[in-house]
N, C-alpha and C positions, 0 to 999 in steps of 0.2 A: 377508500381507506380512511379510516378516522383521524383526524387532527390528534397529534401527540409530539414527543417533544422531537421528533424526527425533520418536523417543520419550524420547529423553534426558528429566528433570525441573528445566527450564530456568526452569518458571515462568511462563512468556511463549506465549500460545495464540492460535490465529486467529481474529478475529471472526468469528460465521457469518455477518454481514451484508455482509462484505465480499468479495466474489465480482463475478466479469466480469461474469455477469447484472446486477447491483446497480450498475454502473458507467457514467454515461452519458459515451459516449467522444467524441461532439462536440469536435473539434479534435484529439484525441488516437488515433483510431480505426488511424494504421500502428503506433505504439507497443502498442496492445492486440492487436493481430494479431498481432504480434512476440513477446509475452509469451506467448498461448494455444500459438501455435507452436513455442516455444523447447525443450518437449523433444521435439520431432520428429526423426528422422535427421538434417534437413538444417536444424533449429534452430540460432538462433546461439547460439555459448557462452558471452559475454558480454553484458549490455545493462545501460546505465547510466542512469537517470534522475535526473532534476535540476527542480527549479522550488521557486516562493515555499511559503510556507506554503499549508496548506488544499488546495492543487492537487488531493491524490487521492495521491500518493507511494503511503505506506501501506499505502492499499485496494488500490492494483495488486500491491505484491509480495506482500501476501495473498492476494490475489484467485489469484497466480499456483501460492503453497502450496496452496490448493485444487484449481486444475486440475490439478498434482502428483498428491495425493491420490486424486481422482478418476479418474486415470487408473492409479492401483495403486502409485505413484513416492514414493522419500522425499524429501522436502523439509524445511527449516527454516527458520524465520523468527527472523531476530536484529534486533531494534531497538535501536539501541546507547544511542538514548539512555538507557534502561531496564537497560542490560546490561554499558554502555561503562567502570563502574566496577570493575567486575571483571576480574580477571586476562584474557586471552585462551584459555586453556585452552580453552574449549568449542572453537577452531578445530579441537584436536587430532583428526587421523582424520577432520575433514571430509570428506573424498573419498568417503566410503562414502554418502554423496547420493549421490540425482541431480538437486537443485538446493539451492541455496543461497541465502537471500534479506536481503541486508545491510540495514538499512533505517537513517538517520543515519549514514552513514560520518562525518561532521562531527566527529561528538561524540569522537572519537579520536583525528583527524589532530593530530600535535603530538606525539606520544604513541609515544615509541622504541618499547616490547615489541608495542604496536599495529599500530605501521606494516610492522614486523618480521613479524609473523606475520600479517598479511593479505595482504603481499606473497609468502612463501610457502604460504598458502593458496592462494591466486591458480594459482601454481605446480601444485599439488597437482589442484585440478581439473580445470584445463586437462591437465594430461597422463594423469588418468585417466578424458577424454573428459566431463565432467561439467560440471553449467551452472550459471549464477555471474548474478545479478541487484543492482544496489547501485544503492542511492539517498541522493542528498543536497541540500543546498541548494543548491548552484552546480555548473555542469560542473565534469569534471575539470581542466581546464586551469584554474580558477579558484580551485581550492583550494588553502589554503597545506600542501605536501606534505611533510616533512622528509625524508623517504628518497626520492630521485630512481630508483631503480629501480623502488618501489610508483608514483609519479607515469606513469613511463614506462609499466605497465601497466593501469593505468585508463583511457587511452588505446586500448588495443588491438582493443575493441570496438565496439556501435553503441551512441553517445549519442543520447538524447531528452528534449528539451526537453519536459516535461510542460506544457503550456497552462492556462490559468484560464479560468473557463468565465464568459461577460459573462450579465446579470443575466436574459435569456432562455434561456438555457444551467442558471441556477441553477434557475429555475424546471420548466426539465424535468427536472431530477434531482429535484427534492422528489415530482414527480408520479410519477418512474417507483421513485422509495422508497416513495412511500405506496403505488402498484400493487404492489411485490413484496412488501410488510405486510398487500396484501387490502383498503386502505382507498381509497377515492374521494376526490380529492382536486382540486375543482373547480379552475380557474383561476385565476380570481380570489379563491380562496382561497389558492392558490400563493402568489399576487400580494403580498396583503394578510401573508404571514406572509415573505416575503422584504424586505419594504418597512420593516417594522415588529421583525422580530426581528433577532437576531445577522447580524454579517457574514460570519462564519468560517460555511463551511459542512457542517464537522462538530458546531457549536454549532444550525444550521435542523432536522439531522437529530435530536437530541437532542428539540430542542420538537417534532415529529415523533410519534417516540416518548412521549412524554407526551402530545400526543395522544389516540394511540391508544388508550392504558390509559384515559383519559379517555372518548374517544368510546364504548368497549366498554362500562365501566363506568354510561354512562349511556343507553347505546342512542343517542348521537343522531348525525347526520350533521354534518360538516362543514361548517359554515358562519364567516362571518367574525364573528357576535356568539357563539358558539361557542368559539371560536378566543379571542376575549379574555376569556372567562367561564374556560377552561380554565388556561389561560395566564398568568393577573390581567393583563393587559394593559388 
């Protein structure tokens, strides 16, 4: 693969856990088809996601620099909020992607040099046939825009409402995390750690992961007196 700005030293790298595998797409499943497909010929060259906290945002446009990757394609992943303090600069020469993955548009909007040069990014990939993924807390029509031409193009594409997953939805993502970790993760153990821990469910994945180092470290199985001994719970 040729050096482009996919290697740039941004500072900002993919979690490996965050991949379509790792993703349970329950309510969300035309938007994940949409994403896996987007660099296909007949991919669309925009898609925009929006929802609450916690949704999954995040994981999808990671999820999405990964299937990039994997398919041999430059991608980058920008998280503005991580990023959005800094000049705009890294836009420059975007076009030499072949996908782009905004992640917090929020953290910018307001923001002349920002609005300014993601409205001609915008520009830039579209006519150099290249694809363009942004996510943020509200649809675009929701957002307070200062530049009416970047507003007009946020628009242009397909918007999706990312869903939240209700609390049997939570529970099969923790089983199908602990599955891609190699861990067994009874139900009622599910049950017992969604019931009892965090609500945010990048904070469930976390005690997860300690867990596991846990589990490993002690040899033992998963169980729920386990689970609070590991946990202090």
């Amino acid at each position: 693969m040729s050096p482009g700005p996919a290697q740039l030293p941004l500072g900002v790298g993919l979690r490996d856990d965050a991949t379509f595998a790792n993703y349970l797409s329950s309510g969300n499943a035309t938007l994940v088809d949409r994403l896996r497909a987007q660099l296909d010929e007949a991919g669309e060259p925009f898609l925009f996601l929006w929802g609450g906290e916690g949704v999954g945002r995040s994981h999808l446009l990671q999820a999405a620099c990964h299937e990039a990757s994997d398919r041999d394609k430059r991608a980058l992943y920008l998280p503005l909020e991580e990023l959005g303090h800094f000049p705009p600069h890294m836009l420059e020469d975007i076009e030499r992607l072949d996908l782009l993955a905004i992640d917090d548009l929020d953290r910018v909007l307001g923001r002349k040099r920002w609005e300014e040069a993601l409205f001609h990014c915008f520009n830039r990939l579209r006519d150099a046939g290249k694809r363009l993924v942004i996510a943020a807390g509200a649809s675009p029509r929701q957002l307070d825009i200062g530049l009416p031409d970047l507003a007009s193009r946020l628009t242009w594409g397909m918007t999706f409402h990312v869903k939240p997953l209700d609390d049997d939805g939570r529970v099969e993502a923790l089983k199908l995390r602990a599955r891609v970790r190699g861990m067994q993760l009874p139900d009622e153990v599910a049950r017992y750690i969604l019931h009892r821990g965090p609500r945010r469910l990048g904070e469930l994945f976390e005690a997860l992961e300690t867990l596991d180092r846990a589990s490993l470290s002690a040899q033992r199985k998963l169980t729920i007196p386990f689970v609070k001994q590991a946990l202090n719970w």
